[in-house]
C-alpha positions as CSV (number, residue, x, y, z in Angstrom):
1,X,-10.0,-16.9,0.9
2,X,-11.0,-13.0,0.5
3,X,-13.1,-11.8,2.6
4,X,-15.1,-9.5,1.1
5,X,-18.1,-7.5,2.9
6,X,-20.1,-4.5,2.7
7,X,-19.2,-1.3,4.5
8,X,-22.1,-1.5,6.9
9,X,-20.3,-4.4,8.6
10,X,-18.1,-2.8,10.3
11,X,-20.8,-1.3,12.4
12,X,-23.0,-4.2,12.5
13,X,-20.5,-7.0,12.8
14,X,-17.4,-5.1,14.1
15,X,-16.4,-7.6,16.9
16,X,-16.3,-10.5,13.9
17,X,-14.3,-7.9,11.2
18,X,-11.9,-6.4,14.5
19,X,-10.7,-10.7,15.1
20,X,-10.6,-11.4,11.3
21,X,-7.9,-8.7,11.2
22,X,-6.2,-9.1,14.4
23,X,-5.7,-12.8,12.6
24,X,-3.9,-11.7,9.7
25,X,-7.0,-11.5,7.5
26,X,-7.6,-8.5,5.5
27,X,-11.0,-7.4,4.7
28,X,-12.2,-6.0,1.5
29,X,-15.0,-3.4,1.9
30,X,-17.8,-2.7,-0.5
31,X,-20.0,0.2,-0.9
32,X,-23.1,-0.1,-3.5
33,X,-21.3,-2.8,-4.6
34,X,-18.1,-1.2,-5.6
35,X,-14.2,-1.7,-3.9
36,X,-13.8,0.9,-1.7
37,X,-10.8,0.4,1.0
38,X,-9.2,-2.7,2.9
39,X,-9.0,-2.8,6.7
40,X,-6.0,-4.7,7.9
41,X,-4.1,-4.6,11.5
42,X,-1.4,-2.2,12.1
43,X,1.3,-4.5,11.9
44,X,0.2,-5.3,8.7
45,X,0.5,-1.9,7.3
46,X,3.6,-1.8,9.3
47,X,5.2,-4.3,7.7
48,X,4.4,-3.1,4.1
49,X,5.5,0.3,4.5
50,X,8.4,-0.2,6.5
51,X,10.6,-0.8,3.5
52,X,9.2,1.7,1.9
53,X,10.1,4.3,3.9
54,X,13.8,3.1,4.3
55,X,14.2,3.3,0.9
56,X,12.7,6.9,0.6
57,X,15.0,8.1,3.4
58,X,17.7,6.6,1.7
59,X,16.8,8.2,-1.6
60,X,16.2,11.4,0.4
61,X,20.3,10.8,1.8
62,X,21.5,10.0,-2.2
63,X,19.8,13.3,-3.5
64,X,21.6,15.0,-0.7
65,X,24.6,14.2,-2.3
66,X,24.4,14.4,-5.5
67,X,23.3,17.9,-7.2
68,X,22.5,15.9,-11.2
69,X,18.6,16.1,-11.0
70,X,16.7,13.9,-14.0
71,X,13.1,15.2,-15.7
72,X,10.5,12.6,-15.1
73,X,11.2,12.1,-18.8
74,X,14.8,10.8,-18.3
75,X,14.0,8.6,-15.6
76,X,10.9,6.4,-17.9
77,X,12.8,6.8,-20.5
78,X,16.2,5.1,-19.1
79,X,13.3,2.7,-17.4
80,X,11.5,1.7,-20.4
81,X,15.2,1.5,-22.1
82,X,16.1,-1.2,-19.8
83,X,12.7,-3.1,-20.1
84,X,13.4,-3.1,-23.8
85,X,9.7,-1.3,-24.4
């Protein structure tokens, strides 16, 4: 289930938000009643960007090699080419 709280919790109820996330349990923050930021443990983040940032280091290698640079144009274009849009 979401757990979703206003941002004032996490000085009023931080000891019950801290154990939520150190569960595995993100938490969805609110302020005047809009989404504003998710707190989640740092092995969480972790392990979403860690792939991330293989692939961009990898990317970063690939460019290094190869001297053809696309427009942003190119690359959507080829993209929505293959997505048939």
């Amino acid at each position: 289930m979401i757990d979703i709280r206003p941002v004032s919790d996490l000085r009023n109820h931080f000891p019950e938000i801290e154990a939520a996330v150190n569960d595995g349990h993100p938490i969805y923050l609110t302020k005047n009643g809009y989404g504003t930021m998710v707190l989640m443990s740092i092995a969480q983040y972790a392990a979403l960007t860690e792939g991330i940032e293989q692939k961009l280091d990898e990317a970063d290698r690939i460019a290094e090699e190869n001297p053809v640079r696309l427009t942003h144009e190119e690359v959507f274009g080829k993209a929505r080419a293959l997505l048939g849009k």
